[in-house]
C-alpha positions in Angstrom: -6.0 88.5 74.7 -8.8 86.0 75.5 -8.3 85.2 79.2 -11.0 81.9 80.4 -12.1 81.2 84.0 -12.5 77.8 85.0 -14.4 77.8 87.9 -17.3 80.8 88.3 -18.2 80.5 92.0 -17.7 83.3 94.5 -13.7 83.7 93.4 -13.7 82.9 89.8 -16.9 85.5 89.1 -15.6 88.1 90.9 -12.8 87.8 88.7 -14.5 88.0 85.8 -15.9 91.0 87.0 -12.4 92.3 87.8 -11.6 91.7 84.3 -14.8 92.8 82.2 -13.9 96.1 84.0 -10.4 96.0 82.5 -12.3 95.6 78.9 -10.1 91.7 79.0 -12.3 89.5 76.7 -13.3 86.8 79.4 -14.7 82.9 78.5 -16.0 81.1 81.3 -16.5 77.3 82.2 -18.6 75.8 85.1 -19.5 73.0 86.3 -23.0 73.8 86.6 -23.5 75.8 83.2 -26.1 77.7 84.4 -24.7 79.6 86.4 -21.3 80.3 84.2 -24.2 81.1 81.6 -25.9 84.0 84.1 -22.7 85.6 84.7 -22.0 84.8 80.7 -25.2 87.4 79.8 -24.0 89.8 82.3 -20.4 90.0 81.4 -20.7 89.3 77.6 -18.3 86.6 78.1 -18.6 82.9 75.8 -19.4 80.1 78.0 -18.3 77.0 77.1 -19.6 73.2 77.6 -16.4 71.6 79.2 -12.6 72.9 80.2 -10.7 71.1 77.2 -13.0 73.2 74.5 -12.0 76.3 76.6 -8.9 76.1 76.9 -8.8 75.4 72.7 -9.7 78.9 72.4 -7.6 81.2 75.3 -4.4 82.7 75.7 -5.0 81.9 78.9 -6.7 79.9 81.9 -7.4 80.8 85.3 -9.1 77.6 87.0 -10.6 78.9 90.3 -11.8 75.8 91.8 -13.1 74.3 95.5 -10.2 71.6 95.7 -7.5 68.8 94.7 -10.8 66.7 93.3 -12.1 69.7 91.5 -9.0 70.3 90.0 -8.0 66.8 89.0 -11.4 66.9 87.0 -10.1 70.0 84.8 -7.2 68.4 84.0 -8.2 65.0 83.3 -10.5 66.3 80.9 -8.0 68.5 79.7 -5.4 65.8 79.3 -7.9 63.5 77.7 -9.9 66.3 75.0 -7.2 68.7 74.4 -4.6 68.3 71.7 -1.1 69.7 72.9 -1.0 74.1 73.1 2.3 75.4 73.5 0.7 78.9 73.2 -2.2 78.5 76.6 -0.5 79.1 79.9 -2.7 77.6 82.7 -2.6 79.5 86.0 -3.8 77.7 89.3 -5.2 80.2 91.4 -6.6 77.0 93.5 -6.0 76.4 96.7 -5.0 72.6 96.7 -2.1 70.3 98.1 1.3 70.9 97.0 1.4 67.4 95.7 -1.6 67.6 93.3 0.0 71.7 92.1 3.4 69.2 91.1 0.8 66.8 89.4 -1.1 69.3 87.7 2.4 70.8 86.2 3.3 66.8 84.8 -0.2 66.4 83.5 -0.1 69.7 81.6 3.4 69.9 80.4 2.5 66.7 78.9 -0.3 68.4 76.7 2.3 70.9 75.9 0.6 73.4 78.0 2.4 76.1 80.9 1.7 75.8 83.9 1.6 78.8 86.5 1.1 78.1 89.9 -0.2 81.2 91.5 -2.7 81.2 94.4 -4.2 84.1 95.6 -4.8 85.8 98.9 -7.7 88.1 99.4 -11.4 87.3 99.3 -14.2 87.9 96.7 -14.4 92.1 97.4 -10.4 92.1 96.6 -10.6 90.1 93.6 -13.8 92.4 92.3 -11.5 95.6 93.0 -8.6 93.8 91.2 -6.3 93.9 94.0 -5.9 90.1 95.1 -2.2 89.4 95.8 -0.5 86.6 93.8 2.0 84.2 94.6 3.4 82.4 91.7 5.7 79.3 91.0 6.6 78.3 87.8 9.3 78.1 85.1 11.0 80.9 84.3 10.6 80.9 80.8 6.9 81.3 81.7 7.0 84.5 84.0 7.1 87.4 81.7 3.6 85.7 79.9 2.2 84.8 83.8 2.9 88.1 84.9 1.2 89.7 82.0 -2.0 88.5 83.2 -1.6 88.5 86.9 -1.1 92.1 86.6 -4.4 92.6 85.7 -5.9 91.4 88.7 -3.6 92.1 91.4 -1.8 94.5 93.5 0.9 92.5 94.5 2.9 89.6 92.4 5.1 87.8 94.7 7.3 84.8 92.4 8.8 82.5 94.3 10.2 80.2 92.3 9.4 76.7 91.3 6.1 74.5 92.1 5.2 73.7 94.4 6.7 76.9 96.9 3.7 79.1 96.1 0.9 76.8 97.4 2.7 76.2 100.7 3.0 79.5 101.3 -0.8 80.1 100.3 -1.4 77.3 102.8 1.2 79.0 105.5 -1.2 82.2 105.5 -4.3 80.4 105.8 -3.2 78.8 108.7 -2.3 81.8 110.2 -5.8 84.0 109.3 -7.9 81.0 109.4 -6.8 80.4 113.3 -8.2 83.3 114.5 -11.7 82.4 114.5 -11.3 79.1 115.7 -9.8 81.0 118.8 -12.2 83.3 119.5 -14.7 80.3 119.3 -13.0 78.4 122.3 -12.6 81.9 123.8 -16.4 82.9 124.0 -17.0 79.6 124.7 -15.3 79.6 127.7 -16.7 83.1 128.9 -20.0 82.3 128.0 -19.9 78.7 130.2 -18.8 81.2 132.8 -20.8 83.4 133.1 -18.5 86.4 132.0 -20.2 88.8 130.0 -18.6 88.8 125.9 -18.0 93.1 126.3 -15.8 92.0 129.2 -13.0 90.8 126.6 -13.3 93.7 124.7 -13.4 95.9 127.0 -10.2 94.6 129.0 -8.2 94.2 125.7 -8.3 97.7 125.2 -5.1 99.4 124.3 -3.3 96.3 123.5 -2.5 94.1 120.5 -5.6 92.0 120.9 -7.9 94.9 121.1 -7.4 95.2 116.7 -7.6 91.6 116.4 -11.4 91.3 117.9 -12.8 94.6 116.2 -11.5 93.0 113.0 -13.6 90.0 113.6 -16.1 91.0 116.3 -18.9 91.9 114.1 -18.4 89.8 111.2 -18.6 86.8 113.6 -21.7 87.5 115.7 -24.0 89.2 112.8 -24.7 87.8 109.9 -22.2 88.4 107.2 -21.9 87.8 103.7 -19.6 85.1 103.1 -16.3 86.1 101.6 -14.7 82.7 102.3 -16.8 79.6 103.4 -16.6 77.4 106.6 -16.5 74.4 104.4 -13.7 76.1 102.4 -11.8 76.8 105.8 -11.9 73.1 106.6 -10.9 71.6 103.6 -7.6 74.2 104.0 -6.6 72.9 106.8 -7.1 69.5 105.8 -4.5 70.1 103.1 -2.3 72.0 105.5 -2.3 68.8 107.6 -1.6 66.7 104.5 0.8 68.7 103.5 3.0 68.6 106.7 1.9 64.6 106.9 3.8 64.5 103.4 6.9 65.3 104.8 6.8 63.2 108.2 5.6 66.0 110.3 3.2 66.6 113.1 -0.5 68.4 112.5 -1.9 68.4 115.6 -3.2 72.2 115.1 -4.4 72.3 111.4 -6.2 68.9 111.9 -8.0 69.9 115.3 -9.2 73.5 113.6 -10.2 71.3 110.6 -12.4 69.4 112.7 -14.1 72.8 114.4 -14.7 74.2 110.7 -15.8 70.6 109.8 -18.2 70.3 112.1 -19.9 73.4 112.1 -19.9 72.7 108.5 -21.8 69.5 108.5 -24.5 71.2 110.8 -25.8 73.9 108.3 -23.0 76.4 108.3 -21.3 75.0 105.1 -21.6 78.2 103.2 -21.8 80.7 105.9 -19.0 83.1 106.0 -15.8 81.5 107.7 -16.1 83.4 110.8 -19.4 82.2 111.7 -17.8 79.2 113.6 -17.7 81.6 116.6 -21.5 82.0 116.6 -22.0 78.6 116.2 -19.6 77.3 119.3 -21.0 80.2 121.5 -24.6 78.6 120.3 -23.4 75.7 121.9 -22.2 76.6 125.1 -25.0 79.1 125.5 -27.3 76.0 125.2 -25.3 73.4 127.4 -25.0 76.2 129.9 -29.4 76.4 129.9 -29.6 72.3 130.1 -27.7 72.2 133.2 -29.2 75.5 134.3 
């Protein structure tokens, strides 16, 4: 089996590095070919020059890209290059909107190709150690080939059924492990402005359900950590988790205000710091409003 990668950022090359440990014959696509091409010499995995001419020669494509844009890119020149390949299954390990999974299923199934919707939860150390877990929509007549290859890479396989159920569920956990930083943020914010020293917190959450919650994120947010999952890449989550309850006549008040914290801190140099650096950032700020007045 030939398995390709679409996609060789921080994700999609850990992959591959899941699966060149496996001994699965890996081709890769990027965007930016040099750097599918460094990973290419390291791995001795084929690059190739564009997604359609990959996905001519897999068994299978796993497109690990940033966002709905990204992805409509793939598949448009897909749709455009490929002839029709009844034997490729396409997995979307993506985080997108639900509506553009359901448009990448039409635009596919039209070039005769599966589509698996299967996004992933876990960050770049799980997908290295080949333990991401999967949740995957798509027809059943696909599963036994989709689960073939998600096997390889994961230590759970959850299917829930048809497109686009997977990606809202990807979307509900991210809006539940995403939050946490965003709180904190306000939280130290508000001691900080205070006067109340951070250890306070800690110290009086001790022997209760919060006390776990901060050591999991306590040092991660106020050193400097390497980033398993982007602020930019938090953002543009809960952007889509927004669109996605705006898409069915529903409020968003929460995932489009946490947007706007990752957002922000995004657009002032934290882009592609490690998602929990938000709280540095906000406690930056308050520590600096606090010396003005002072």
């Amino acid at each position: 089996m030939i398995v390709g990668i679409i996609g060789t950022g921080n994700m999609g090359s850990s992959l591959a590095e899941c699966l060149s440990r496996r001994n699965v014959d890996t081709a890769l696509y990027n965007r930016t070919r040099s750097r599918a091409e460094e990973l290419g010499r390291r791995l001795g995995a084929r690059v190739y020059d564009s997604p359609s001419e990959l996905v001519e020669n897999v068994e299978a494509a796993i497109a690990f890209v940033r966002d709905d844009h990204a992805l409509r890119t793939v598949l448009f020149d897909i749709a455009s290059r490929s002839g029709k390949n009844s034997q490729v299954v396409f997995i979307n390990a993506s985080t997108v909107t639900p509506s553009t999974s359901l448009e990448a299923m039409e635009i596919l199934e039209s070039r005769g190709i599966g589509y698996v919707e299967a996004p992933v939860f876990g960050s770049t150390s799980e997908a290295q150690e080949c333990r991401l877990i999967s949740m995957v929509s798509t027809k059943e007549y696909l599963l036994e080939k989709a689960m073939n290859i998600l096997k390889l890479y994961s230590s759970q396989i959850h299917y829930l059924g048809q497109p686009p159920k997977a990606m809202v569920v990807k979307l509900a956990l991210n809006n539940i492990a995403l939050a946490v930083p965003a709180v904190l943020a306000e939280s130290f914010m508000l001691l900080s402005s205070w006067g109340v020293e951070l250890d306070v917190l800690r110290s009086v959450s001790q022997n209760t359900w919060i006390e776990p919650v901060l050591n999991r994120y306590w040092d991660r947010a106020l050193g400097d950590s390497k980033p398993r999952f982007t602020v930019d890449n938090a953002g543009k989550d809960y952007s889509y988790i927004a669109n996605a309850l705006k898409h069915k006549g529903l409020p968003s008040f929460l995932s489009e205000t946490i947007s706007s914290l990752y957002l922000l801190a995004g657009r002032n140099g934290l882009g592609g710091k490690d998602y929990t650096q938000i709280v540095k950032y906000y406690l930056e700020i308050a520590r600096r409003n606090q010396s003005f007045k002072g």
